[in-house]
N, C-alpha and C positions, 0 to 999 in steps of 0.2 A: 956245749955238746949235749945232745940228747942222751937219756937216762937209759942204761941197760936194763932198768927195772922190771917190774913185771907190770902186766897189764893193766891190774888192779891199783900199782901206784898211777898210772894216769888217769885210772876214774877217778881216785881220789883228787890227784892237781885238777881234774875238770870239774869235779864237784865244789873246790875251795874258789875257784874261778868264777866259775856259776854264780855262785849265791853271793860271791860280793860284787858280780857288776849286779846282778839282782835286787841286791838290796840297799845300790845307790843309785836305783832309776836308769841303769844303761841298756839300751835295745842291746839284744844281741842274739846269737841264735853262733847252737854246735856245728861246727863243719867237718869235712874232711873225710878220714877214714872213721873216727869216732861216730858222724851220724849217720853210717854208713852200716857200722856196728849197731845203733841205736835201730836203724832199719829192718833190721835184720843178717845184716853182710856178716862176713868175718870179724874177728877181734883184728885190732890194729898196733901195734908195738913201738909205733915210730914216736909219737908227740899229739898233739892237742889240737886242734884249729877250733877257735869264734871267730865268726864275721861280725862285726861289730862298725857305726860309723867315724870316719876322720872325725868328726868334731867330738867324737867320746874317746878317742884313742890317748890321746895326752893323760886324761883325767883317768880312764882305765888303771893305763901302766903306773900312774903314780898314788892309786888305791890299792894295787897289787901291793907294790913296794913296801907299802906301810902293814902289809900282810903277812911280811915278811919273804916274799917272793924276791929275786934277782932280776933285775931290768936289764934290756937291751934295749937301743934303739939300732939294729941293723941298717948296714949303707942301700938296703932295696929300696928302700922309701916308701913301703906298701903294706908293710907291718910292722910290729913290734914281737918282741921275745922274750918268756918269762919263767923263770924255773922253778920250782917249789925246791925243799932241802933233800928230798931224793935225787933232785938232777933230771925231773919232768920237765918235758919241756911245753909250752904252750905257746902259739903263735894266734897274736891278736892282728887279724887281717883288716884293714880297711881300705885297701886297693886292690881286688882280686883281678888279678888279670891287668894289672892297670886301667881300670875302668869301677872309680869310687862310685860313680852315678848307679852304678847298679844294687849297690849295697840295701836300699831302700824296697828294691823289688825282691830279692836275698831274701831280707827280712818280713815283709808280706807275706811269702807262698812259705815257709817255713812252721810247723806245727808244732803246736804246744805235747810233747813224748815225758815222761819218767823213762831218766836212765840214772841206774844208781841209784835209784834213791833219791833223787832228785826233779822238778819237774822243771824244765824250763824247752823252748825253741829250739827245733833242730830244722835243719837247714834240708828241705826236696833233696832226693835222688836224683831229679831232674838238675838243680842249680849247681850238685856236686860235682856231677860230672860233665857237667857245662865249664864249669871251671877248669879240671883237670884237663877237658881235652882243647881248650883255649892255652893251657900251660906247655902242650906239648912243642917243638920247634925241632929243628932240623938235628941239631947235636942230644935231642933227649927224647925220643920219640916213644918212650914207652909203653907201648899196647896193651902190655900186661895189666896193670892198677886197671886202666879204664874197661877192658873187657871183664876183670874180674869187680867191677862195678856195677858193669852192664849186667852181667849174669844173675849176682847175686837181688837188684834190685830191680830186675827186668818190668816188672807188672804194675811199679809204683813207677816209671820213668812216662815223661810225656812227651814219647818222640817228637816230634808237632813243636813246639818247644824248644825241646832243645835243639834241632833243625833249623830253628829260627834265630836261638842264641845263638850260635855256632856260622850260622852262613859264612860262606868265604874264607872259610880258614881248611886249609887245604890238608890237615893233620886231621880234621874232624872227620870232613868228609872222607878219606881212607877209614876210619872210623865204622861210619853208616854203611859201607861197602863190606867192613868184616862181620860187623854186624846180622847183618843182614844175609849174608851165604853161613853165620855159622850159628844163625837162628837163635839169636839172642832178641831182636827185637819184637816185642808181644805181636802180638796179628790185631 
């Protein structure tokens, strides 16, 4: 279960995170609400996201472990899950959306930010909420997270982009339509 903590214990599990796939050669880059917060957005209270690749995911989670971190291997098949002794949670992604091939392109357009105290890869505005709104589906349709995405990161997103991530999914485009009458996206 994720950690009632406070904010600050997830910089913390994201900073102990960090620096050990860091400093065992693993690509990876901050995702989620956390690079979001790194953006400029909101704090976030829920948990952790790296995107990082399937073939580092195994070797991650069992560097964690010896960190003293709590392992999961969840039945989604597209991540792993990691807690530090607060009850942080951290979600090691290597199938976002189901679709691993993109993790490569993820970690490309992603920049090198200090958050915390820390300098490592954080994950476009653009890629974040390509993901999120790729996540939506009939029974979860949430508006909320992603327009309060859109808003907060409006001037760093690359409509163009993520228009092109996104084609054909019929949650996004309701998306670009609210978007667009409630003048979130830049001119």
């Amino acid at each position: 279960m994720p950690s009632d903590g406070t904010f600050n214990d997830l910089l913390t599990a994201m900073k102990r995170v960090a620096a050990t796939l860091r400093d065992n050669g693993i690509d990876h880059a901050l995702a989620g609400g956390l690079a979001i917060y790194a953006r400029g957005g909101p704090e976030t209270g829920h948990d952790v996201d790296f995107i990082l690749h399937h073939d580092d995911a195994e070797r991650a989670l069992e560097l964690l472990g010896n960190e003293g971190f709590r392992c999961e291997r969840p039945p989604e098949g597209w991540l792993y899950k990691v807690y530090d002794e607060q009850g942080s949670l951290v979600d090691l992604i290597f199938s976002p959306n189901g679709r691993p091939e993109f993790v490569t392109e993820i970690l490309r357009r992603a920049t090198e930010m200090e958050v915390y105290a820390i300098t490592l890869k954080v994950m476009s505005a653009t890629d974040v909420l390509a993901t999120k709104l790729l996540a939506l589906k009939e029974h979860e349709a949430d508006f909320e997270s992603v327009l309060a995405t859109a808003r907060a990161c409006r001037e760093q997103i690359e409509w163009d982009v993520l228009r092109q991530e996104t084609e054909g999914h019929p949650f996004a485009s309701a998306f670009f339509t609210l978007a667009e009458e409630l003048g979130l996206k830049a001119a």
